[in-house]
NUVEXMI-925000 format. One record per residue (C-alpha): residue number from 1; z, y, x; residue in one letter. Coordinates in steps of 0.2 Angstrom, whole numbers, plus 5000, padded with zeros to 4 digits. Layout:
BEGIN
<node num="NUM" w="Z" v="Y" u="X" residu="A"/>
...
REM end
This chain:
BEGIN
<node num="1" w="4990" v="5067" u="4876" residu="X"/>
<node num="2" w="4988" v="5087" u="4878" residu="X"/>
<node num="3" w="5003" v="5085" u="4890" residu="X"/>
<node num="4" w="4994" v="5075" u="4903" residu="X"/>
<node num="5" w="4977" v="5083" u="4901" residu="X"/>
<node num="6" w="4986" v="5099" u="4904" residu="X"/>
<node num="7" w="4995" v="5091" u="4921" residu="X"/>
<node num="8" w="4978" v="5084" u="4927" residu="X"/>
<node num="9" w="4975" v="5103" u="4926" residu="X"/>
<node num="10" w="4992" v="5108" u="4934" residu="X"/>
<node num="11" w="4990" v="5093" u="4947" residu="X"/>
<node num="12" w="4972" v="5097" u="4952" residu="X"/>
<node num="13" w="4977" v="5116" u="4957" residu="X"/>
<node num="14" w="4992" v="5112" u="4967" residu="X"/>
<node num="15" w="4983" v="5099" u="4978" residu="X"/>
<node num="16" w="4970" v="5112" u="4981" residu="X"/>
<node num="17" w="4984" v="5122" u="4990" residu="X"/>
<node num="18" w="4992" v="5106" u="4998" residu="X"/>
<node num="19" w="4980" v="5093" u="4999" residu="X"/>
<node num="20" w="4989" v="5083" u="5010" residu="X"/>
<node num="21" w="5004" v="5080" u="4998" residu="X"/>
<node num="22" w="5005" v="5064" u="4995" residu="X"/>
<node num="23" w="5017" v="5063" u="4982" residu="X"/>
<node num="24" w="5003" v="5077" u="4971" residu="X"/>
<node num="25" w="4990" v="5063" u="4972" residu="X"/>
<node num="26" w="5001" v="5051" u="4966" residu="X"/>
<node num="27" w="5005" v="5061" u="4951" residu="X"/>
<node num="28" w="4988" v="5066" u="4949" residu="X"/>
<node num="29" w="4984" v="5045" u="4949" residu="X"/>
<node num="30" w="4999" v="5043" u="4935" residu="X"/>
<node num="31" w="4990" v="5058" u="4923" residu="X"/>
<node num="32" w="4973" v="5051" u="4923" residu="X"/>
<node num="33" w="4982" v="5033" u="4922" residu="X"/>
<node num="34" w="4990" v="5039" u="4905" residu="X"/>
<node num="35" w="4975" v="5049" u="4899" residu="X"/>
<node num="36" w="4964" v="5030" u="4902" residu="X"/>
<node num="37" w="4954" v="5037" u="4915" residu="X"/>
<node num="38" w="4954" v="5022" u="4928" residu="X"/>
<node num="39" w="4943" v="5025" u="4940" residu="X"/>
<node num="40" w="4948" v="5044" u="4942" residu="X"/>
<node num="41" w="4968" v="5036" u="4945" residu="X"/>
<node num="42" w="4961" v="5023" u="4956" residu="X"/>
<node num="43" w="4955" v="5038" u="4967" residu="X"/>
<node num="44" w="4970" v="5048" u="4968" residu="X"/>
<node num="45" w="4979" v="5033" u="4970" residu="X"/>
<node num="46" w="4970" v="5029" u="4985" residu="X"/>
<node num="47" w="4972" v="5046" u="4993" residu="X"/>
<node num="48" w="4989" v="5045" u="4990" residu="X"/>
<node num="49" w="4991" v="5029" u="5000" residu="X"/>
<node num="50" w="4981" v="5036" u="5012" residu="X"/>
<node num="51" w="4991" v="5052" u="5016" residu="X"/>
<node num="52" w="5008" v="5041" u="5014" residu="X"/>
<node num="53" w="5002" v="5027" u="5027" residu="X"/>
<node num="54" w="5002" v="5014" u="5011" residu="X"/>
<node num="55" w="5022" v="5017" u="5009" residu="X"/>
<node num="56" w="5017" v="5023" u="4993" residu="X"/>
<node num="57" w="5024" v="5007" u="4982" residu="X"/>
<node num="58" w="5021" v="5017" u="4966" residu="X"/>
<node num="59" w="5004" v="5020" u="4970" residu="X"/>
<node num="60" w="5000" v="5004" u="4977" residu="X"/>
<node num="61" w="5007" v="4994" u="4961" residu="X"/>
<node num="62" w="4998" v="5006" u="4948" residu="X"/>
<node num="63" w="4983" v="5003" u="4957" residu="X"/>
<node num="64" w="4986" v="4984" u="4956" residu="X"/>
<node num="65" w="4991" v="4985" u="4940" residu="X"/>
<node num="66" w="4974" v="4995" u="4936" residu="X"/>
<node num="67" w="4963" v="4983" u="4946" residu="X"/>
<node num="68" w="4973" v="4968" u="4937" residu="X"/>
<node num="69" w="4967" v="4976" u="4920" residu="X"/>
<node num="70" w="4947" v="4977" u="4927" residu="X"/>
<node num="71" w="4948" v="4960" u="4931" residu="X"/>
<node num="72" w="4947" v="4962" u="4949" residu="X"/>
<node num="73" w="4961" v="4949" u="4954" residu="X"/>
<node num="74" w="4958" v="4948" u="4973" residu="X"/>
<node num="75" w="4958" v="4967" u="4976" residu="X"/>
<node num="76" w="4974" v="4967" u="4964" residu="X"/>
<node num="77" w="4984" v="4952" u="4970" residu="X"/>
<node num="78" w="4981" v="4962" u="4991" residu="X"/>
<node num="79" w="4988" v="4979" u="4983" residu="X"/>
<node num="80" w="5003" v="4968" u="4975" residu="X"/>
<node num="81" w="5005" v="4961" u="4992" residu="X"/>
<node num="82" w="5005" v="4976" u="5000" residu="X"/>
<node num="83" w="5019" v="4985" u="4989" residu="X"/>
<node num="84" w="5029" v="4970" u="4991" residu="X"/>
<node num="85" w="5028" v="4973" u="5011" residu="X"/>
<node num="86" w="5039" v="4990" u="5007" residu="X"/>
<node num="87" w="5049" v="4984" u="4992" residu="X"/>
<node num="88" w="5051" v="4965" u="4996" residu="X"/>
<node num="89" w="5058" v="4959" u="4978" residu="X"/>
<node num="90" w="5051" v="4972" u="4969" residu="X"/>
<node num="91" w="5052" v="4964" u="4951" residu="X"/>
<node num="92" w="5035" v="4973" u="4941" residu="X"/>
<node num="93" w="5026" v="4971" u="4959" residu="X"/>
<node num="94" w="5030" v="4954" u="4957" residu="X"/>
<node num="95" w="5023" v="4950" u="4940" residu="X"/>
<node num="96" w="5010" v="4959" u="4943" residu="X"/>
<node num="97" w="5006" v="4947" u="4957" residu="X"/>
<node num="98" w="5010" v="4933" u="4948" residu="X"/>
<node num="99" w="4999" v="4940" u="4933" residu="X"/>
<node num="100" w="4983" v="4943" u="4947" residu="X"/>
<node num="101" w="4985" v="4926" u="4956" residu="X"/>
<node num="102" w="4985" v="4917" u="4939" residu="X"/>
<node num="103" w="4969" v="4927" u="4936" residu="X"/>
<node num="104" w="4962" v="4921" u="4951" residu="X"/>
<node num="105" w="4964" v="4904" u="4946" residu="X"/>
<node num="106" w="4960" v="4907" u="4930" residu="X"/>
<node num="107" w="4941" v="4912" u="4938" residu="X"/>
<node num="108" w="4941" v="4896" u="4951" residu="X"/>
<node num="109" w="4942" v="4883" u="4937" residu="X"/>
<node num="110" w="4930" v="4893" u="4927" residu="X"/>
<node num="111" w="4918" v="4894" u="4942" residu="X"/>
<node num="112" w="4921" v="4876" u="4946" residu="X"/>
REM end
């Protein structure tokens, strides 16, 4: 645990001097993923999906992967999709989607 508390710290200073490096972000995202801070990965996540043009498939499925845990299966299921638009085949991507679409079915019989 020390290891990624202190990367958060390592992580947050080098993007101050290159805060448009996307892979930093995505790093960032994977420490505060590890350390259970969800939202705070979701950010940096999503800033580095924004810097890479959404060719960031690691970033994309983490993301999925966290949404999928909050129960937000539509916003999961369109992250999934869009890592399978890079890495068509990608098997985790793929059980992810799998996972949030049954989810999402899972809510439309509970709703009715």
């Amino acid at each position: 645990r020390k290891q990624w508390v202190d990367a958060v710290g390592s992580l947050q200073h080098a993007i101050r001097g290159y805060p448009m490096c996307g892979n930093l972000w995505e790093a960032l995202g994977l420490a505060y993923h590890q350390l259970g801070m969800l939202t705070a990965a979701l950010k940096a996540y999503g800033k580095a999906i924004a810097l890479e043009n959404q060719n960031s498939v690691f970033a994309l499925q983490q993301s999925g992967a966290i949404l999928l845990s909050l129960g937000s299966y539509k916003k999961a299921v369109g992250m999934f999709r869009t890592a399978l638009d890079y890495a068509p085949g990608h098997l985790v991507t793929l059980s992810g989607l799998a996972s949030a679409l049954l989810g999402q079915a899972r809510e439309c019989i509970v709703m009715g």
